[in-house]
C-alpha positions in Angstrom: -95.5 116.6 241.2 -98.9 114.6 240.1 -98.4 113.9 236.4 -102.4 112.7 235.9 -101.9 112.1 231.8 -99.6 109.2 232.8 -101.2 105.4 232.8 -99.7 103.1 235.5 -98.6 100.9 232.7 -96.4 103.7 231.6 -94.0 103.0 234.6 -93.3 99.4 233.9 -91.8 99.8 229.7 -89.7 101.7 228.0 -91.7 102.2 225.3 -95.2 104.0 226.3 -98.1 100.6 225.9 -101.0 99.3 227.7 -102.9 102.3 227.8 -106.1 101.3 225.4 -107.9 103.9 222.8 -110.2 105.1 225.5 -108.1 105.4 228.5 -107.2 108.7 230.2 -103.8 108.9 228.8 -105.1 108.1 225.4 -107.8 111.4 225.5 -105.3 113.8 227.3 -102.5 112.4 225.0 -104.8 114.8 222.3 -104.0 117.7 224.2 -100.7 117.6 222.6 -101.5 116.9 219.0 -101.4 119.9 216.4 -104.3 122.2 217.1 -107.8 121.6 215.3 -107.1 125.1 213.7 -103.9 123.9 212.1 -105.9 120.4 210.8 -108.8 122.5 209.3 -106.4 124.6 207.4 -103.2 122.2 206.8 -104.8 118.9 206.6 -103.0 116.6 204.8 -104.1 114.2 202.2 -106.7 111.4 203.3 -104.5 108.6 202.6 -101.3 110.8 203.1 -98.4 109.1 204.4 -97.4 109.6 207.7 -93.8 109.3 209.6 -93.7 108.3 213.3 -91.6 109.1 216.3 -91.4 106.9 218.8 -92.6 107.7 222.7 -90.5 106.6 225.4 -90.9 107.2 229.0 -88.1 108.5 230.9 -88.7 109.3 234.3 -92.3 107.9 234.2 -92.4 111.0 232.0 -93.3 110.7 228.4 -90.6 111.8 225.6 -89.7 111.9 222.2 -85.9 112.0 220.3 -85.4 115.4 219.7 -83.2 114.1 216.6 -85.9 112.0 215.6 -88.1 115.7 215.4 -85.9 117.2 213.3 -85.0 114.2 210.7 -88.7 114.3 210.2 -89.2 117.3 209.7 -86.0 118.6 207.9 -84.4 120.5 210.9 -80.6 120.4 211.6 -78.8 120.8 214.9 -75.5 121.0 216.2 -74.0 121.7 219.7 -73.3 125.4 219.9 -70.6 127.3 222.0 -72.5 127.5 225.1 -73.2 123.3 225.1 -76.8 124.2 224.9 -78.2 122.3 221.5 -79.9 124.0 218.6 -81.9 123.0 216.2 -83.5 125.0 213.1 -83.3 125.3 209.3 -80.0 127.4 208.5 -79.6 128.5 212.0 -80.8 127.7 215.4 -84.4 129.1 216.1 -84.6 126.4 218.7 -82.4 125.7 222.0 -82.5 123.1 224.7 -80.0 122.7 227.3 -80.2 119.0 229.3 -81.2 118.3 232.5 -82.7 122.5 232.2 -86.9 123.1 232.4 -86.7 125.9 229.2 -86.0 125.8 226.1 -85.3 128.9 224.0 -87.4 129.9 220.8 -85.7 133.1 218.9 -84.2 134.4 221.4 -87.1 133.8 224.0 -87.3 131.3 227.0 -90.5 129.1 227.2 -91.2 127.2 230.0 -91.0 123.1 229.9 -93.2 120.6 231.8 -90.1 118.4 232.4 -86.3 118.8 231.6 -84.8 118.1 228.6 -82.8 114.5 229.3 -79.5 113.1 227.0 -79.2 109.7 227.2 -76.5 108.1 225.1 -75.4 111.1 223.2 -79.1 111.5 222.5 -81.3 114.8 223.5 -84.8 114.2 224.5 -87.6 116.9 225.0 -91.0 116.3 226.9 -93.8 115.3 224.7 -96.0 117.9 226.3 -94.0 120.8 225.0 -93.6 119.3 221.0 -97.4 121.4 220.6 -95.7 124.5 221.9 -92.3 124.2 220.5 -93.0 122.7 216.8 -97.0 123.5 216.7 -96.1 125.9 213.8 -93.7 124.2 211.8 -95.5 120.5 211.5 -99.2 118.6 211.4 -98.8 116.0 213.6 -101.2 113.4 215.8 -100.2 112.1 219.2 -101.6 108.4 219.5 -100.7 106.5 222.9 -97.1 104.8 221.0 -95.4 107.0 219.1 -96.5 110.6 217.3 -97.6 110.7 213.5 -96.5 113.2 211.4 -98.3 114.2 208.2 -96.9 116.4 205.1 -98.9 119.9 205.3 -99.8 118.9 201.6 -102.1 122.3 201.0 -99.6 124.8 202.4 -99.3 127.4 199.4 -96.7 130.2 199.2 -97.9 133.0 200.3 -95.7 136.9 199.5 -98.5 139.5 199.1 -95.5 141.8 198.5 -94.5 140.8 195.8 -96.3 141.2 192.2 -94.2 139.4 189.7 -92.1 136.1 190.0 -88.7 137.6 189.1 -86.4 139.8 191.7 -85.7 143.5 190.2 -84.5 146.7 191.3 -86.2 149.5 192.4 -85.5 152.3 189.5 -83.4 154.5 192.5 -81.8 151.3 193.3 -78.7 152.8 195.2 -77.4 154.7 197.7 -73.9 155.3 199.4 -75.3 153.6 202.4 -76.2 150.5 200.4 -73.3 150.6 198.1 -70.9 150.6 201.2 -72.9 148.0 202.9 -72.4 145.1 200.2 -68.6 146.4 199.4 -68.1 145.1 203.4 -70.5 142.1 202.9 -68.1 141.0 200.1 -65.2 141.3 202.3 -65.9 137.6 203.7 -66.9 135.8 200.1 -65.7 132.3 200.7 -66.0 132.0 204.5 -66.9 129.3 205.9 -70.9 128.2 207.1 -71.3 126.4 210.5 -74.8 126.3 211.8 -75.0 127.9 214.9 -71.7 130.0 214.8 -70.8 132.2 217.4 -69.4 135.6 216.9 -67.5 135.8 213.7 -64.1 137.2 216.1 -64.3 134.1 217.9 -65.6 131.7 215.2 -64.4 132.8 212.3 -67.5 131.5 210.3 -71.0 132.3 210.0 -74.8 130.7 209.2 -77.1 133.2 206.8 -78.8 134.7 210.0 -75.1 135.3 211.7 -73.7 136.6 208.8 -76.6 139.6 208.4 -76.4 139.9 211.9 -72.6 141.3 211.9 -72.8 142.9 208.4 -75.7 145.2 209.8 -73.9 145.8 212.9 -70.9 147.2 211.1 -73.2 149.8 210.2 -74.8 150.3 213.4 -77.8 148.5 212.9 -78.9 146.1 215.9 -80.3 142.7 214.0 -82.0 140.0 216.1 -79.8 136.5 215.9 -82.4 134.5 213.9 -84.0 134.8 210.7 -87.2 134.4 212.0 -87.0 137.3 214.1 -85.2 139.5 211.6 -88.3 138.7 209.3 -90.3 140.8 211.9 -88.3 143.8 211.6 -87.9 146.5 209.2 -90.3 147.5 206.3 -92.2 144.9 203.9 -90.7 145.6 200.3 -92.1 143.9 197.1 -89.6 141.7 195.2 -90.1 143.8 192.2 -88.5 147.0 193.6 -85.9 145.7 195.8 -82.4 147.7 196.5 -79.1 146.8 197.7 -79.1 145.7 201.4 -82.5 144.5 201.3 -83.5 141.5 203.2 -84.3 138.2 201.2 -86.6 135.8 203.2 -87.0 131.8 201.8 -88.4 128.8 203.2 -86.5 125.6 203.3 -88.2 122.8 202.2 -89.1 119.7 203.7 -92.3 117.4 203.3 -93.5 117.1 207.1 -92.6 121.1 207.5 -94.6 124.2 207.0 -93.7 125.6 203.6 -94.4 129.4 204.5 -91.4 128.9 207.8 -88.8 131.4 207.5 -85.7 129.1 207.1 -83.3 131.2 205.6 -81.9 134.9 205.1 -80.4 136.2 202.4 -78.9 140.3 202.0 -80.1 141.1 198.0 -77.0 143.1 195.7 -79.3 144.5 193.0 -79.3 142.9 189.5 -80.9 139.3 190.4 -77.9 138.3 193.3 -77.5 138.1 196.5 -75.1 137.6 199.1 -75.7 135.1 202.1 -73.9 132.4 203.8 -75.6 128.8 203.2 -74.3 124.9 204.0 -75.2 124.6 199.9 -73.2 125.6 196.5 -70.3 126.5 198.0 -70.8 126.0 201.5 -70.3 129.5 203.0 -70.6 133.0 202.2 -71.4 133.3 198.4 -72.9 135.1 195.5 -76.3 133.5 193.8 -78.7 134.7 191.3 -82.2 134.3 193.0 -84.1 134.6 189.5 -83.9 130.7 189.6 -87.1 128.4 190.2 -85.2 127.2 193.3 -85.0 130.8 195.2 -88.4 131.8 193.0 -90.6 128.8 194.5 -89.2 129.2 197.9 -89.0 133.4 198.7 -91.7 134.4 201.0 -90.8 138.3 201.4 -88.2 140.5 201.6 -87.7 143.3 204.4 -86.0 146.7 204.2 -83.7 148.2 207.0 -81.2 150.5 204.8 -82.8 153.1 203.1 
């Protein structure tokens, strides 16, 4: 297949050079940097500081280190149980498997220009896909060496649910339904967190969006895997008139990531707590007060499935 964005010079190093500012593969190189919509809204700071990733070619095909992605932007991976290798905040929104043309994003396949390649222990992804894969989580400029990514330094929270600072309770704030549910939740206090778990019968541990996952489905209720796509679901819910069961939504922070990304999932108890299963505090399922300027500063919505 004719790959016209590559310069000959490309073939020759390992790292991508040669190529001047106004060569072919320096213009369609800009194909691949964040959208002009996302610079207009997102822009960082003039004299921001920004953090670069190194191009390689591999297979006259340009790359980047997935791990170099996600240590500049905040993201964690592991290899999960089916050897593919995910990547996300809390758990794994993103999956690539090497040597495969896909990649999966919540739960949905997306097509890749090239395969994902490991060399020495190291995944990397197709520097044609980061726009796709990553468009929405980071502000970053492809230059004809290495990629430059730039803090999103005007991203604001943004809950237009919610009408005070502070997590409260409906005034009917229970129901059998919801009582029962967070009895069960409370059954596995103290288990361990492993991003990426499987199914708590075979793992025996969850990550926050695992954890909902087989809570709800005790009770019959069919949750996506992530928390991004559980986000989508159910009913928006301000923070001031929460009930038990309800679905706490938070960003993770990181300085080259977008602020308003659903990292994290949390299932709300009534009276300021929630239940959830997190790598921090005590590193698994546990009980924390969310009236905190931690949870406050970070808490995008919250969702309602349990009535």
């Amino acid at each position: 297949m004719k790959i016209r964005w590559l310069c000959p010079a490309i073939f020759a190093v390992t790292m991508l050079a040669g190529c001047g500012s106004n060569s072919p593969l320096a213009e369609d190189l800009k194909r691949y940097t964040t959208s002009p919509e996302d610079h207009a809204a997102q822009s960082p700071e003039p004299f921001a500081e920004a953090r670069r990733v190194r191009i390689r070619a591999l297979d006259n095909t340009p790359y980047v280190s997935l791990q170099d992605v996600m240590s500049t932007t905040g993201l964690r991976g592991a290899r999960l149980q089916d050897g593919s290798y995910g990547v996300g905040d809390h758990d794994p929104i993103w999956s690539f498997q090497a040597g495969e043309r896909k990649a999966t994003v919540d739960g949905k396949q997306r097509e890749l220009a090239a395969p994902a390649l490991e060399e020495r222990d190291e995944l990397y992804i197709p520097l044609s896909a980061l726009q796709s894969l990553f468009g929405d989580v980071a502000i970053f400029k492809v230059e004809s060496r290495h990629v430059e990514f730039y803090p999103r330094t005007t991203d604001k929270h943004i809950d237009a649910h919610r009408e005070s600072a502070d997590f409260s309770d409906a005034v009917s704030a229970k129901s059998t339904a919801t009582v029962n549910m967070i009895a069960y939740a409370k059954n596995f206090l103290g288990v361990n967190y492993d991003f990426g778990a499987g199914s708590y019968a075979q793992s025996g541990k969850f990550d926050c969006s695992s954890y909902v996952q087989h809570v709800f489905g005790h009770f019959g209720i069919d949750m996506p895997r992530t928390a991004r796509e559980q986000a989508q679901g159910g009913t928006p819910v301000s923070s001031s008139s929460l009930i038990p069961g309800d679905l706490l939504f938070f960003n993770v922070p990181g300085t080259f990531k977008n602020r308003q990304a659903v990292g994290h999932v949390g299932i709300y108890m009534g009276e300021g707590n929630m239940i959830h299963a997190s790598p921090a505090g005590d590193n698994g399922v546990q009980i924390t007060p969310v009236n905190s300027r931690y949870w406050q500063n970070n808490f995008l919505h919250a969702r309602r499935y349990v009535q």
